[in-house]
N, C-alpha and C positions, 0 to 999 in steps of 0.2 A: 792459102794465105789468109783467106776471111775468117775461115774456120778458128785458123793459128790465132788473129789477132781479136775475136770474140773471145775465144778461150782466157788469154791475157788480160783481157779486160775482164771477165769472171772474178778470176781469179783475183785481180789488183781492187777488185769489188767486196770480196770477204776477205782478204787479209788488209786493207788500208785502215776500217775503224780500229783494228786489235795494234796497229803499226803507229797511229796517230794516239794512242793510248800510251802507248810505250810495254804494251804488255801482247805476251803469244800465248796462242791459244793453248790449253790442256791437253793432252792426246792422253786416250784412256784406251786401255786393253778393256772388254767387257764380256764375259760369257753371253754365250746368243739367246738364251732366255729371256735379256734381259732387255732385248731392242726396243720394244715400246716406252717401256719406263726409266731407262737410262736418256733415251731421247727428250723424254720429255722433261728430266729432270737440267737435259744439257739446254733445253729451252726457257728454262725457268731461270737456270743461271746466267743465261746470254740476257733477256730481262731486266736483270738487273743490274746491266752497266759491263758485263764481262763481256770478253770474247767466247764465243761459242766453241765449247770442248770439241776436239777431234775422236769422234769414239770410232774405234775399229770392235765390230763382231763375230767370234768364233767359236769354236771349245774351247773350255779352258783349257786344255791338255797344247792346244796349237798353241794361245798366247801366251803359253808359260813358256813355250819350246823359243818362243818369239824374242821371250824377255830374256831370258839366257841368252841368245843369239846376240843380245846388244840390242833389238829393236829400240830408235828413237820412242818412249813414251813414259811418262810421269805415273799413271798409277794401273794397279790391275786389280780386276774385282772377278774373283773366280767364282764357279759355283759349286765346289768342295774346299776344304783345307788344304786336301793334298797334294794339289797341285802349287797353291803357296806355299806351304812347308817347304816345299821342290826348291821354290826361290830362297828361302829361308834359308836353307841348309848351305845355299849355294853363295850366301851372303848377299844377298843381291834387293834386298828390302832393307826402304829406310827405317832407322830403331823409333821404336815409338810409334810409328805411323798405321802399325797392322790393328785393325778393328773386325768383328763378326757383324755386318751389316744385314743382311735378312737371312727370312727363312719359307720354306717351300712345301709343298706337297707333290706326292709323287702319285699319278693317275695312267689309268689305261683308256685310251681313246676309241672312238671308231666312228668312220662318214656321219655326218650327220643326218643323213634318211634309213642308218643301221638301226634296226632295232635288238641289239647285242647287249646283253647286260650280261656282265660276270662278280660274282660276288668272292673277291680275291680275299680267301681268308684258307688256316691251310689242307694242305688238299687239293688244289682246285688244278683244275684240269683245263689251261689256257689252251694248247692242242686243242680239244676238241671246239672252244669257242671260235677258232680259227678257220674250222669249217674246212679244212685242205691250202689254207691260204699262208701267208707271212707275217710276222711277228716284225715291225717297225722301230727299232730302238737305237739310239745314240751307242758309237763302239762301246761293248762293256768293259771293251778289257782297259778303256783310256780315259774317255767322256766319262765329267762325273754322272749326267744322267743315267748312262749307259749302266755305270758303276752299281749308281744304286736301284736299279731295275735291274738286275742279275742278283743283287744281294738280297732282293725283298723276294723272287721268285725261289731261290734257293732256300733260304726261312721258310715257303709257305710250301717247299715241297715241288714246284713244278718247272724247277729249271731244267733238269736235265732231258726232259719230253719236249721239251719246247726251244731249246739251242741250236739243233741242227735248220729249224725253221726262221731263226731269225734273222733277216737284214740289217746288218751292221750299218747306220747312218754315222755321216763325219760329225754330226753336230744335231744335240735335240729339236735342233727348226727343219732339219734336211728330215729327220723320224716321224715329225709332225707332217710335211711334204707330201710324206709315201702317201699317208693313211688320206690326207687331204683329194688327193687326186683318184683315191681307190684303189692305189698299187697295194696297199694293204690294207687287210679287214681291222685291224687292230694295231697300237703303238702304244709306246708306254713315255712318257712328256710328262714333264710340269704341269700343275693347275693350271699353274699361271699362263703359258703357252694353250692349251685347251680355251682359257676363258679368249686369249686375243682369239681365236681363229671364230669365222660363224660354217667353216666345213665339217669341222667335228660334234663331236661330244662327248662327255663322258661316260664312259658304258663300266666302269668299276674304282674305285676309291682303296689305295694302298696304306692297310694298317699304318702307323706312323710307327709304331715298334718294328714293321717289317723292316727295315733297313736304317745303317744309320743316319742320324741328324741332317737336315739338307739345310747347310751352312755357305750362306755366298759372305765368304770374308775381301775386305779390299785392304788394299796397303800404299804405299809410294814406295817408287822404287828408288832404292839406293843412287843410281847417276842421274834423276830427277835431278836440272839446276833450273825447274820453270817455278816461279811465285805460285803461277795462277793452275799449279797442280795441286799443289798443298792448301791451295786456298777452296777445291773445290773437293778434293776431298773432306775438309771440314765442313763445308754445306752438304755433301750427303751424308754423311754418318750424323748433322743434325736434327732435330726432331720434325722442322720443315720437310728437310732434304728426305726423309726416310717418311713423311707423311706421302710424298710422291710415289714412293714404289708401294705401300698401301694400298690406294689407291686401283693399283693395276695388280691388286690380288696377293701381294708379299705381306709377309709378317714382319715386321721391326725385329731386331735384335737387341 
């Protein structure tokens, strides 16, 4: 019962200023890349007089699965197109609302007392930097990390030596995990994911021609009826709002 009625009070703790306002919070679908700097951009926004966004983290591939499903939530910010497209197609984004918000690099990781360097250009022979070990990577066949780390190894020639060896992670921060803990010698992540961790580092830099464009576009979604969605997706797509994922290593769009 103390537990119960703690919990109640939490809670009547962070919903009563956004209740006394007259306004609910944003609930945001958000690619896992993007946990540091979506966070800190949901803090920037609570700052200044809002309620503080509700951000949920995952592959884009789950929270688009999520937004079809009807999930309660105002806007999604994937980390490929195709998985908005998905909504798109399915009419399920508000018209007007879709923007290409950053951009990324695509790297190969490894522990940070590795001294592993692979110079991914093509040709290269990821197999043997692996040493007999695993290959850490977001599903290819779903995750757009995944996605585009199967299509830049493919371009350079060493996908098909190197498939049978990989661990399919649910999401680029679970692929980030392996390599963190030493379940694997090597993982293929975002810069951006590489700069948050201090367990890795980077052991090779993927051509930016190896694969296509890493586009995190956001939108609101079509049965969005919250104000304070539409109102924070125009502070991230502003020059403020996008000087914050800067910051944490993205490129503006």
């Amino acid at each position: 019962m103390i537990r119960l009625l703690l919990s109640i009070a939490l809670w009547l703790g962070l919903t009563m200023p956004a209740i006394a306002q007259g306004r609910r919070a944003a609930v945001v679908l958000a690619a896992a890349s993007l946990q540091e700097s979506m966070n800190a951009a949901a803090d920037a926004w609570a700052r200044s007089g809002h309620p503080r966004p509700v951000v949920s983290f995952a592959a884009s591939s789950a929270l688009a699965r999520q937004a079809a499903a009807g999930a309660p939530a105002d806007l999604f910010v994937s980390a490929d197109v195709e998985w908005m497209d998905d909504l798109s197609r399915r009419g399920l984004l508000a018209p007007g609302t879709r923007a290409d918000l950053l951009g990324n690099r695509l790297v190969l990781v490894a522990p940070v007392g590795s001294a592993t360097r692979v110079a991914l250009r093509p040709g290269v022979d990821v197999r043997r930097a692996l040493g007999g070990g695993r290959l850490a990577m977001a599903d290819p066949d779903a995750v757009p990390a995944g996605r585009y780390g199967k299509a830049a190894l493919e371009r350079l020639g060493g996908w098909r030596q190197v498939a049978p060896l990989v661990v399919r992670a649910e999401n680029v921060r679970a692929a980030l995990a392996l390599v963190e803990r030493g379940a694997a010698p090597l993982g293929i992540v975002y810069a951006t994911d590489a700069r948050a961790s201090a367990k890795v580092r980077v052991a090779g830099v993927f051509p930016a021609g190896s694969h296509p464009p890493i586009v995190y576009p956001i939108a609101r979604l079509k049965a969005s009826r919250n104000p304070e969605g539409e109102a924070f997706r125009r502070f991230l797509t502003s020059r403020a709002g996008k000087a914050i994922f800067v910051r944490y290593g993205f490129t503006a769009r």
